[in-house]
N, C-alpha and C positions, 0 to 999 in steps of 0.2 A: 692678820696675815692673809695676807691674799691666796685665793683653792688654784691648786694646779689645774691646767687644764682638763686632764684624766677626770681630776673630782666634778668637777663641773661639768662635762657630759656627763660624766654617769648620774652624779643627778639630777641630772635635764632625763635623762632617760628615764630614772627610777620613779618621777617624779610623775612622768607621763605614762606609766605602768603602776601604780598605787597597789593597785588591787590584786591580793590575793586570789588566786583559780583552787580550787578544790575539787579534787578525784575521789571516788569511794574506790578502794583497794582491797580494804576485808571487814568482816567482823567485829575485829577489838582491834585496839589500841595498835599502830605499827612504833616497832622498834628501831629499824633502820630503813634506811633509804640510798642507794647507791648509783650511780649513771656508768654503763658500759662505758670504752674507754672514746671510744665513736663519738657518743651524744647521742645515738640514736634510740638506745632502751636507757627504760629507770627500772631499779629492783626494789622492790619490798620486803620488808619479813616484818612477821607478826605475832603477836600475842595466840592469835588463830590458829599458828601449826602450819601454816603457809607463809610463799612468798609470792608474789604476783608479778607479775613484768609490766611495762606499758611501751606504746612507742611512741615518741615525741612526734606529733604532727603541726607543725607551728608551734600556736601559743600553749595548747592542749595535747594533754596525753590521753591515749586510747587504749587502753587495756589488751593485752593480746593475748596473757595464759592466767592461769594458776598454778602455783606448784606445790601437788600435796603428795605427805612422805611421812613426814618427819612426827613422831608422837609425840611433842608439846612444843613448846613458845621455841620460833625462831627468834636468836637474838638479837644476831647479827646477819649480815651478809657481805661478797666484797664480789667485782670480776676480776676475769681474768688481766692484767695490765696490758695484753696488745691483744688478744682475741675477742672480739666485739660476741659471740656464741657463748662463751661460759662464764658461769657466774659460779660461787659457794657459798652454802647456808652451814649454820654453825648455831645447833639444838640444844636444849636442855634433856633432851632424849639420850645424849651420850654416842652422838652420830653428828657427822656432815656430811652433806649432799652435793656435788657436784652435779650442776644442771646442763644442758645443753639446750640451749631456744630452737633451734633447728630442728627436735624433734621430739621437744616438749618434755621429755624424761628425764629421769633418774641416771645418769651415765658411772656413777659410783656413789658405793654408801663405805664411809670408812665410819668403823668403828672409836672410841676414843673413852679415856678410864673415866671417866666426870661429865657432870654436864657444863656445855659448853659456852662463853659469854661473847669469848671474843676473837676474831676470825681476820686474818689479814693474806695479799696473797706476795710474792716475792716480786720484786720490778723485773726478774730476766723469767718469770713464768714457771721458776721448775719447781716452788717450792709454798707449800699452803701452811701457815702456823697458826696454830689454835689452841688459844687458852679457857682454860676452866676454872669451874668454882673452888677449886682444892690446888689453885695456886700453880696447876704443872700447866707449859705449854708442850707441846706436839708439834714436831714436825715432818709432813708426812708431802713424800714426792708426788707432784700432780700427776705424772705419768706413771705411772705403777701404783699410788695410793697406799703406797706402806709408807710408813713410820720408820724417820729417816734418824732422828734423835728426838729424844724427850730429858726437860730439864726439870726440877721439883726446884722451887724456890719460895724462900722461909720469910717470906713478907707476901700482904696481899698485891697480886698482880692485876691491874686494871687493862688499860689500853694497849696494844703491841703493834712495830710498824718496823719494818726496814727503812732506814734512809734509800734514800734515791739510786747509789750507786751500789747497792745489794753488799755492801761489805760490811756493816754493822746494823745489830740489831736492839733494838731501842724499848725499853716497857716504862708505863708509868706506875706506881707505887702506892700503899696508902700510907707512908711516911710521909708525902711529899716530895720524892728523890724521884731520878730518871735513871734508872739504869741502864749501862751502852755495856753491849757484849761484842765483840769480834764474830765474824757469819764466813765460812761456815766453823769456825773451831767453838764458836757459843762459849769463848772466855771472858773475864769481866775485865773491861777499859777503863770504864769511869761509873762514879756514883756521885749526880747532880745534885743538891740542893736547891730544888726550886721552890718549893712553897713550903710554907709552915703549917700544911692541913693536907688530905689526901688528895694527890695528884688524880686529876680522875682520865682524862683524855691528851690525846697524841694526833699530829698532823705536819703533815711534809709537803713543804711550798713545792709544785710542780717546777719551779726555775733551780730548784737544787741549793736558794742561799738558805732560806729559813724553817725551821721548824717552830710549832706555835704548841702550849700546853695549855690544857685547862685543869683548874684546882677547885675543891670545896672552899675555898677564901672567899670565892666569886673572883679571881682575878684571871686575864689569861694574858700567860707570859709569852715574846715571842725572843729563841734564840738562833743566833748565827752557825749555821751549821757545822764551817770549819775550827772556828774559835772556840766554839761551845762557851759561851756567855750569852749573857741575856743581854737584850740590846735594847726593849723597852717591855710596858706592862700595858694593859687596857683595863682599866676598872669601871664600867659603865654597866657591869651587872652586878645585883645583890644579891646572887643565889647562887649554890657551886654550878660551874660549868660544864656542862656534861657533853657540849657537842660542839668541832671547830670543823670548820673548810677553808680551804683557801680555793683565791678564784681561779680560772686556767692561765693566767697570763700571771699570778703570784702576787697582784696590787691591792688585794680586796681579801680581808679574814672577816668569816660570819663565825659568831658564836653566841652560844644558847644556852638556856639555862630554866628553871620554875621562871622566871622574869616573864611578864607578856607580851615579850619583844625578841627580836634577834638585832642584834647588835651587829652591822656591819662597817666595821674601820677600813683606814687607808692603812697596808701595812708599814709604808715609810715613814709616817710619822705620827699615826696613832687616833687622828683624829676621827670623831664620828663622820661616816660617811652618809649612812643611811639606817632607819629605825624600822624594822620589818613588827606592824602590831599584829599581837598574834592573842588571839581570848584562853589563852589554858598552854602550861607546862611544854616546852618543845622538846621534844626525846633525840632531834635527828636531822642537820641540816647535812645538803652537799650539793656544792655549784654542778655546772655543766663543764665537762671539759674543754667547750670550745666556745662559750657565750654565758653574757650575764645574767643566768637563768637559776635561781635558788631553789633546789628540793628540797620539801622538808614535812616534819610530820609533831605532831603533837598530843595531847593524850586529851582528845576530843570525847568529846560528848553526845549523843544525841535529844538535843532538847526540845525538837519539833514533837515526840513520839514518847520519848520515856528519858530525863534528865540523867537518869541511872545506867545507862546503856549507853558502850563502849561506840564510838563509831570511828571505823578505822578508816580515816582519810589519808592520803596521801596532799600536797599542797604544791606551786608555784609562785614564785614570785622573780620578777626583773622582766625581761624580755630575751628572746630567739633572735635579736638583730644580730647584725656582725658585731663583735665588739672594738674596743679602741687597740685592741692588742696588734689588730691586720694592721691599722694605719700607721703606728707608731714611725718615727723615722721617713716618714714619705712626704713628699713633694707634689701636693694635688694640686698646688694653684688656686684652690677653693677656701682655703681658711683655716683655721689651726687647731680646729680638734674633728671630730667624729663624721664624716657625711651622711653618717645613717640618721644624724639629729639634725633634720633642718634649720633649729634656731640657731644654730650656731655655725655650722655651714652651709646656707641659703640657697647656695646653686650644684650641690651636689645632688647624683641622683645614684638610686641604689635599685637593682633589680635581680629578687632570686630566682630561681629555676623551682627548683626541689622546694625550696620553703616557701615560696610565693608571697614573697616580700616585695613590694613595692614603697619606694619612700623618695622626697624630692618632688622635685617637676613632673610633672606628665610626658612634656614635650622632651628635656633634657634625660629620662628615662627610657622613650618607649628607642631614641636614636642609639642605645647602648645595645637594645635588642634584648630577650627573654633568656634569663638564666646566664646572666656572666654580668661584674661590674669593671669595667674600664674607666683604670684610673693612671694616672701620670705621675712614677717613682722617679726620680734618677735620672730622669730627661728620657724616661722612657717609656713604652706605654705595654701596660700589664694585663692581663685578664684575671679575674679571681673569681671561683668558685667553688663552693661549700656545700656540702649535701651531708647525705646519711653516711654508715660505714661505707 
């Protein structure tokens, strides 16, 4: 079967990007990894009791804070869904922290009956739910930070996430089931049967069709939002699946697992896309929200110094180009997939501003001028550019 075009840039792209970048972030071991809704910060939280921030600078992240508070292992973290400024950690201390980048601090500490695993925030911003090790979630209003409703439920609760349109709320199970409640009444809709082993993670395609799970089978299933069926499986890992993203444009699911690899498929038809090697366990992948850019974290080692000593990296993998998602449906004249890939469209030429991309011709780039690509939609001719928040 012949690769759609999509697959075929992307790996011309990933192919010409191989390599893995590595950032030190903390300490020990990071647990999560998350990208403000911008692109422009990535978050961490760690086995250390911190989270740390970085800012994407191109290919490379630059570290810009620390954020210490919290009295044991962050587990998680998430931002805010439209505010590029706030981010929430979610402690085994029996506290979340609401941070704010703008002024480095602590801007609330809610309290919470357990310690805490798993942390999500609501897509219309008003609402943070946080689950713990004693099975209850929490949830508590961003803007006042009290405690809006609390559910106890009599199965282990794993992963939790609003769908996309904040009207239902989703957990996975260690039965294997998804459970869907009604937001805000938190009544029960449906109880899935996805896997025959504990459900362990939850992930919601940004386009609103798909939601993807991962199980201790090793498999990850992905189902249709409004049908709630499953529509296909991925089984290219042998170990349960502890971490999914999907990409910003919804064509690309990474998932991870003990495997020393990140598996990423094409969501429409399942096939491997690309094989991210990775030497040790991945605890944490997550695209960028607006480029084919993988964060992700693993339960590294330090083997230069002491093979026993935790070293908390932080990772990269793809590239900061524009993705195929801008071109999609356009009429450049230039050839039929990507201009940021010269081998596949030869006479395109691409010029950032803010990112300081250049790619293409020399000549056919510097005539476009610095920080804008002019390209030909529709019989029409467009300007496009892309920066930070």
């Amino acid at each position: 079967m012949a690769l759609s075009p999509y697959v075929q840039a992307m790996q011309e792209l990933f192919r010409a990007n191989t390599r893995s970048r590595e950032f030190p972030a903390h300490g020990a071991k990071v647990h999560s990894v998350a990208w403000s809704c911008c692109g422009r910060r990535l978050a961490s939280g760690s086995f250390d009791k911190t989270a740390s921030v970085f800012l994407l600078e191109k290919d490379r992240l630059v570290k810009e804070n620390n954020y210490r508070g919290h009295g044991d292992s962050v587990d998680q973290l998430c931002w805010h869904p439209s505010n590029p400024d706030l981010f929430v950690t979610a402690s085994g201390d029996k506290t979340i922290r609401i941070w704010d980048v703008r002024t480095t601090k602590c801007i609330a500490t809610v309290n919470t009956k357990g310690e805490n695993i798993n942390i999500c925030w609501s897509p219309d911003g008003q609402t943070i739910a946080v689950g713990n090790k004693d099975d209850v979630v929490t949830f508590i209003d961003a803007k006042t930070h009290r405690s809006k409703a609390e559910e106890q439920f009599k199965f282990e609760v794993n992963e939790i996430s609003w769908n996309n349109d904040n009207n239902m709320f989703f957990l996975t199970n260690g039965n294997g089931c998804i459970n869907i409640l009604s937001y805000p009444e938190l009544k029960p809709i449906q109880s899935i049967n996805a896997h025959p082993s504990n459900c362990i993670c939850i992930k919601f395609d940004p386009m609103g069709k798909y939601f993807a799970t991962g199980s201790a089978d090793a498999l990850v299933s992905l189902w249709d939002v409004d049908e709630l069926v499953c529509v296909r499986c991925f089984s290219r890992l042998d170990w349960p699946v502890r971490t999914l993203s999907f990409s910003h444009d919804g064509k690309m699911l990474a998932s991870a697992s003990e495997d020393h690899f990140i598996d990423i498929a094409e969501v429409e038809t399942g096939e491997k896309l690309w094989e991210v090697q990775c030497e040790s366990p991945t605890f944490t992948v997550a695209w960028h929200p607006k480029r084919p850019l993988l964060a992700f974290a693993c339960d590294d080692k330090d083997g230069k110094y002491d093979s026993s000593r935790e070293a908390g990296t932080v990772k990269l993998f793809g590239s900061w180009l524009l993705s195929l998602a801008a071109w999609q449906g356009c009429d450049l004249g230039l050839g039929s997939a990507c201009p940021a890939l010269g081998s596949i469209c030869k006479q395109a030429a691409v010029c950032w501003g803010e990112w300081g991309m250049l790619a293409g011709p020399p000549s056919a780039a510097s005539s476009l001028g610095h920080g804008g690509l002019a390209l030909k939609a529709s019989g029409q001719r467009k300007s496009v550019t892309e920066g930070g928040c």
